[in-house]
ROTISE-837996 format. One line per 10 residues: number of its first residue (from 1); their letters; for each residue x, y, z of N, C-alpha, C. Coordinates in pm, 1 decimal. Layout:
REM residues N
NUM) A) X Y Z X Y Z X Y Z; ...
END
This chain:
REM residues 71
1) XXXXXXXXXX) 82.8 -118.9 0.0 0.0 0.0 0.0 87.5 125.7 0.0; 205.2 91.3 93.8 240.1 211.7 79.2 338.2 249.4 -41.5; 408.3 168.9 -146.8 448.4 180.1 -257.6 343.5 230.0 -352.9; 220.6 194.0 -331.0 112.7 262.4 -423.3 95.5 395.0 -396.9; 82.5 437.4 -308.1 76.3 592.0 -266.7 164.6 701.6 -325.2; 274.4 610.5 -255.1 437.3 734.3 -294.9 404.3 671.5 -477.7; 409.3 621.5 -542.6 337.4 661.7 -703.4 244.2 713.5 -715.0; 128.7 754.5 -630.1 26.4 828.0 -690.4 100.2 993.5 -671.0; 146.0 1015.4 -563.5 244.5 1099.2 -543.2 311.1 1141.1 -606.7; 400.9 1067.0 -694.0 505.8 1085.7 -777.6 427.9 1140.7 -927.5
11) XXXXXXXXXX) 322.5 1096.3 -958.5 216.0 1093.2 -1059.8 190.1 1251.9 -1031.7; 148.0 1289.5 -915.7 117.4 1407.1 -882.3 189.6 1503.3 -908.5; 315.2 1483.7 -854.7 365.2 1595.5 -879.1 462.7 1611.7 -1042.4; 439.8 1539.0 -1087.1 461.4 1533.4 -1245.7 368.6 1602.6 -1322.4; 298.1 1658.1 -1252.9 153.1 1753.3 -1304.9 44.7 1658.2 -1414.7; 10.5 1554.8 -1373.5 -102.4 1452.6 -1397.1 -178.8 1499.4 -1299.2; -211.1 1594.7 -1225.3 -286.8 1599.2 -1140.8 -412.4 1683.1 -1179.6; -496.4 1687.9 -1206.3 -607.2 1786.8 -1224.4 -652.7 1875.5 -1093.3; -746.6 1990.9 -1132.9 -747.4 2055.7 -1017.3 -868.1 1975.2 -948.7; -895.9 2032.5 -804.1 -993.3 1972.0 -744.9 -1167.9 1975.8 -786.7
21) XXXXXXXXXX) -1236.8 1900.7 -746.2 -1373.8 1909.4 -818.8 -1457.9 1972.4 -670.2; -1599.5 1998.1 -691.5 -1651.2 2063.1 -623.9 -1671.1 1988.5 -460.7; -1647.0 1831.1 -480.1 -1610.1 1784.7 -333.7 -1490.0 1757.0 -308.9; -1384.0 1812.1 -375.7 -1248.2 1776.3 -303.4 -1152.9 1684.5 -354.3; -1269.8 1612.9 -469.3 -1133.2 1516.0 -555.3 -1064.2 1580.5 -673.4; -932.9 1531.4 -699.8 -839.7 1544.3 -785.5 -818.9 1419.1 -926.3; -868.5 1432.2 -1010.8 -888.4 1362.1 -1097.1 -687.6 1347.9 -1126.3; -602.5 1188.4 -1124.7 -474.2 1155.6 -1156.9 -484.8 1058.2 -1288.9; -436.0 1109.1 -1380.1 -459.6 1038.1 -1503.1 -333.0 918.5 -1529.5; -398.1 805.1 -1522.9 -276.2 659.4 -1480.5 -342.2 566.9 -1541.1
31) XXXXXXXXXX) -257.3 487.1 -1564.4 -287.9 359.6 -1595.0 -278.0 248.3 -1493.9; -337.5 128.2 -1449.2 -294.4 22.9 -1403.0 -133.7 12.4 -1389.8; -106.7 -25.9 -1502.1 43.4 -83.8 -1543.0 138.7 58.4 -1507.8; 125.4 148.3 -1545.0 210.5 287.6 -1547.6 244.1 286.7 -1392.4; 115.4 229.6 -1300.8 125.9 281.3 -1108.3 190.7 150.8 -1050.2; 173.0 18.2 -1215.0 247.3 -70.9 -1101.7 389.6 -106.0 -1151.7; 418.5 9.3 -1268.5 556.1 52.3 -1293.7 655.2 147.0 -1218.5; 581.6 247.2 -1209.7 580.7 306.3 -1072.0 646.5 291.6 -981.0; 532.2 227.6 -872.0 562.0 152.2 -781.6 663.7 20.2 -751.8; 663.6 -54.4 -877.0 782.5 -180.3 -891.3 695.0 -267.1 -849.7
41) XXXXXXXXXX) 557.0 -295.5 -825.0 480.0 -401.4 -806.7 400.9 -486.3 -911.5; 328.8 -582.1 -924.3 240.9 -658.2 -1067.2 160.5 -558.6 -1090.1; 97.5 -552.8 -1217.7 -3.8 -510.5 -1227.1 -168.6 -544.9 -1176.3; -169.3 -693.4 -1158.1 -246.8 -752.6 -1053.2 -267.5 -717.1 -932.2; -131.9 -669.5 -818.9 -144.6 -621.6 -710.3 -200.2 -495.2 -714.5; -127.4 -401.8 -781.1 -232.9 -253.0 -775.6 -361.5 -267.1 -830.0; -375.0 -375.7 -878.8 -577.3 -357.7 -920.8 -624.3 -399.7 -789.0; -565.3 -482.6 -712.6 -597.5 -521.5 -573.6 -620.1 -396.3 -476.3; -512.6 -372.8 -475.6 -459.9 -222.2 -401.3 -547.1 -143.7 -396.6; -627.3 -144.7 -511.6 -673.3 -25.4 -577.6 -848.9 -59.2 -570.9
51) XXXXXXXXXX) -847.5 -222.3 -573.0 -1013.4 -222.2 -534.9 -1039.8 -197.0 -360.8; -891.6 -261.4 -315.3 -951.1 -198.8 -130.7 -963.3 -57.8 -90.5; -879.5 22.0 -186.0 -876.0 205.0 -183.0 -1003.6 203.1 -196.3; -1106.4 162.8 -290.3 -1222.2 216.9 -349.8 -1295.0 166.1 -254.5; -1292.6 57.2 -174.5 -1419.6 -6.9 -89.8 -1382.7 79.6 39.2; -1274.6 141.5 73.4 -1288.0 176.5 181.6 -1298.4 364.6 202.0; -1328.7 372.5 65.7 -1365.9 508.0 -5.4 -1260.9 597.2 24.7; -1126.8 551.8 21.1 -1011.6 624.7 -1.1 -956.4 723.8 -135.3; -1002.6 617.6 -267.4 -1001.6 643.0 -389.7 -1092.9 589.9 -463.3; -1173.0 691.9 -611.2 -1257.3 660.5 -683.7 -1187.1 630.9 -789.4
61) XXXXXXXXXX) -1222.0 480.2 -852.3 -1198.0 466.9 -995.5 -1262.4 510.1 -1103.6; -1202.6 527.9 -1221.8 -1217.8 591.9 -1350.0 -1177.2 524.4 -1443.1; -1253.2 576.3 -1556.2 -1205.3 533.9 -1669.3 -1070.4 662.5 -1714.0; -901.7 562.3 -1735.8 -852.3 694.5 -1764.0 -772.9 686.1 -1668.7; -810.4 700.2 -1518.8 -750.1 703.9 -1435.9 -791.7 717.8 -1288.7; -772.9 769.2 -1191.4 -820.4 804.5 -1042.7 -858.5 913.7 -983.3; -969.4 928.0 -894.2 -969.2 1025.1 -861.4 -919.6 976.2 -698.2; -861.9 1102.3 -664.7 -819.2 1071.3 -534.7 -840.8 1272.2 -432.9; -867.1 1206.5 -329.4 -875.5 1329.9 -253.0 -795.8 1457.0 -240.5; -788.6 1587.1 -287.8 -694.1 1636.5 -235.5 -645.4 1690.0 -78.2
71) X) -527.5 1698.8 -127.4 -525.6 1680.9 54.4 -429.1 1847.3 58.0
END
């Protein structure tokens, strides 16, 4: 989890980041494979990663890419 982060991070500040929407998310334009290049993990694990972000309403998936909270 926490290799997924420091890439969404890294994603971020590479200016993939969109600005915030009217509740606070930041649309990060990624691929699967690109975050689990990234990161140095499968691409299997970050879809994992990435369905417990969404169930525990950490991060919204997209087509395209993520939205994630700004903080």
């Amino acid at each position: 989890m926490e290799r997924l982060s420091l890439a969404l991070e890294q994603l971020a500040r590479s200016g993939r980041m969109g600005d915030a929407d009217a509740e606070g998310w930041r649309f990060v334009r990624t691929t699967q494979a690109e975050l689990a290049a990234t990161a140095n993990l499968s691409r299997q694990t970050v879809n994992g990663l990435i369905g417990e972000l969404v169930a525990q309403q950490k991060l919204r998936a997209a087509y395209g890419g993520l939205w994630v909270p700004a903080a």
